[in-house]
ZADREN-49208 format. One record per residue (C-alpha): residue number from 1; x negated, y negated, z. Coordinates in steps of 0.1 Angstrom, whole numbers. Each point is the difference from the previous one (the first is absolute). Example, Ala and Ser with C-alpha at 12.3 -4.5 7.8 and 13.67 -1.06 7.14 Angstrom:
BEGIN
[node 1 [-123 45 78]];
[node 2 [-14 -34 -7]];
//
This chain:
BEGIN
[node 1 [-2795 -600 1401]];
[node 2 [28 -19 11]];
[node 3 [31 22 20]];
[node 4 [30 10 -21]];
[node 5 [31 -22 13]];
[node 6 [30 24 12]];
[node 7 [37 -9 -5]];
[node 8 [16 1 32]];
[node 9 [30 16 -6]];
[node 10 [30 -16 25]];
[node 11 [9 31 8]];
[node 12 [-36 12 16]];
[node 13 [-4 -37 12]];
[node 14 [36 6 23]];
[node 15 [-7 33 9]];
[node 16 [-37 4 3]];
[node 17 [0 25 -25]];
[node 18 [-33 9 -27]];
[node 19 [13 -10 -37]];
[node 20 [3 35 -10]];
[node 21 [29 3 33]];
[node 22 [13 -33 -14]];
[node 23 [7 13 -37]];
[node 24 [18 30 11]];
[node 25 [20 -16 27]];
[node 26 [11 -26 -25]];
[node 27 [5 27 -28]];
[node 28 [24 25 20]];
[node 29 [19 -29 20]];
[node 30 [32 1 -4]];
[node 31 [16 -29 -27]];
[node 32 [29 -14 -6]];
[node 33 [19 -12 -31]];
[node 34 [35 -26 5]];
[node 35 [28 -5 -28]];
[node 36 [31 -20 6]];
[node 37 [35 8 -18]];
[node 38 [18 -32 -2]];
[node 39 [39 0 -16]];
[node 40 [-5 -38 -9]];
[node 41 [-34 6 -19]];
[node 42 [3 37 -16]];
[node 43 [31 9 -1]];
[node 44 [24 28 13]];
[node 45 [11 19 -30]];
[node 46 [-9 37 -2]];
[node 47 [-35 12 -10]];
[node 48 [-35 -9 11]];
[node 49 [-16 -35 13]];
[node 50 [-33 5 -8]];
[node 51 [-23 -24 22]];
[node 52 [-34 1 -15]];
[node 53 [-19 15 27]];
[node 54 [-21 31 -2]];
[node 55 [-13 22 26]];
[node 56 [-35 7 -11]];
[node 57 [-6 39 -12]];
[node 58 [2 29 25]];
[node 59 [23 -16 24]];
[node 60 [13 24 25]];
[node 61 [31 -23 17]];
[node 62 [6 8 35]];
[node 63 [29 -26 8]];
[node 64 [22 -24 -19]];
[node 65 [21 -25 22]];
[node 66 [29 -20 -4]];
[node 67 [5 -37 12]];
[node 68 [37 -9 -12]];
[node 69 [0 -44 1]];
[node 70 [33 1 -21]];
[node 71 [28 29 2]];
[node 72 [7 17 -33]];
[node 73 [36 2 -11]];
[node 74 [15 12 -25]];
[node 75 [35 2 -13]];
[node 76 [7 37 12]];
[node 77 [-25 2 28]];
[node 78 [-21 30 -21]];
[node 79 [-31 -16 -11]];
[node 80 [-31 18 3]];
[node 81 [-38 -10 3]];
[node 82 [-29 21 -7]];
[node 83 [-34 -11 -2]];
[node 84 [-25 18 -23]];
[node 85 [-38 -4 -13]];
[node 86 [5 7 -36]];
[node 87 [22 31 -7]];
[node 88 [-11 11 41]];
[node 89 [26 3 24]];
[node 90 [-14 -18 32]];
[node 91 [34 -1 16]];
[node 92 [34 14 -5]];
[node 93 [34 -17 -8]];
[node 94 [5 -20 28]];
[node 95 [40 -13 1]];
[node 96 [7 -34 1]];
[node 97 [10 4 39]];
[node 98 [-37 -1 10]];
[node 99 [0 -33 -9]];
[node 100 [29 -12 10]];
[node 101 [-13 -24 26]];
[node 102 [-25 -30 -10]];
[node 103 [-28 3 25]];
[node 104 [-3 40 0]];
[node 105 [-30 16 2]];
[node 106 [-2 36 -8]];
[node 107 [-27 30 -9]];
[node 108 [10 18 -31]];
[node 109 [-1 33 -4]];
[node 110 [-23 12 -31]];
[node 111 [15 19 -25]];
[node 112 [13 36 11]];
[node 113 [-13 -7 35]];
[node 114 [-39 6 -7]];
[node 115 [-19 -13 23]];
[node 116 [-30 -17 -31]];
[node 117 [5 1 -35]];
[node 118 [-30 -8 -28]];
[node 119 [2 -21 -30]];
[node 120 [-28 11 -26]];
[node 121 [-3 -31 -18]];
[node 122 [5 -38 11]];
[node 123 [41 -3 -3]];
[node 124 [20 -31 -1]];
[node 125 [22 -1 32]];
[node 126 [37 -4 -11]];
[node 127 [34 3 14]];
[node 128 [28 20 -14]];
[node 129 [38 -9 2]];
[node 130 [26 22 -5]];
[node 131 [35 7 6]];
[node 132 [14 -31 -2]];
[node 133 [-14 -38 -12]];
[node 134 [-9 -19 35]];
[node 135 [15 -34 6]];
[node 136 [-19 -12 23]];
[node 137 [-36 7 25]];
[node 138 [-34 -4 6]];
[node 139 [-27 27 10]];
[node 140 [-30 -4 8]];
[node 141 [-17 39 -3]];
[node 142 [-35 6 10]];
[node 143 [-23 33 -6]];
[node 144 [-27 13 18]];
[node 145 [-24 17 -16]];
[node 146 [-41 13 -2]];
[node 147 [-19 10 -30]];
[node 148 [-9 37 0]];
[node 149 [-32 -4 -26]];
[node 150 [-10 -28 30]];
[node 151 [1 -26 -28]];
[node 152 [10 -33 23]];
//
């Protein structure tokens, strides 16, 4: 009878690891999701910007950062950004201040200061402005993230 053929998974293959080590090192690794607030393309006014990315179901978040390429303005300096996954606070109200400098990078806190916070289902990552309409900016925020179910 002929042998079976086995995938060879790239992470086993790199690490010299059995398939089983493979799949679970791939399934609890840490992942990453980008989205990019651009004034020019969606728009300052109050509200949300949703950006049509999800993180997948039982995300627990464990860092969001902040990588300013355009300063936000705003007629009264008072804008605000917060960026959620669904109705899910993943940060607070940051004021426009933190990104008042294009090439600023900065880690945000999460939302009242936890140190991981879980999204049940898969949530649409969107950014909230309040306060006052921006003028101006670009920021590009990116989230860090593992599935807790260990679904990759």
């Amino acid at each position: 009878m002929p042998e079976a053929k086995r995938r060879n998974h790239p992470a086993r293959l790199a690490a010299g690891l059995n398939d089983r080590e493979a799949t679970l090192l791939s399934r609890f690794s840490v992942q990453a999701q980008s989205v990019m607030w651009d004034f020019d393309e969606d728009g300052g006014a109050q509200g949300d910007v949703n950006f049509s990315v999800r993180l997948p179901p039982t995300s627990v978040v464990t860092a969001v950062y902040s990588d300013t390429q355009t300063a936000i303005n705003s007629s009264g300096g008072s804008t605000t950004l917060q960026l959620k996954a669904g109705t899910t606070d993943l940060t607070d109200a940051e004021a426009e201040a933190k990104f008042d400098s294009g090439g600023e990078q900065h880690k945000l806190a999460l939302a009242s200061s936890a140190e991981a916070i879980k999204t049940s289902d898969a949530e649409e990552l969107k950014l909230t402005i309040a306060g006052e309409d921006a003028t101006a900016g670009k920021v590009k925020f990116t989230v860090y993230f593992h599935t807790s179910d260990g679904t990759p």
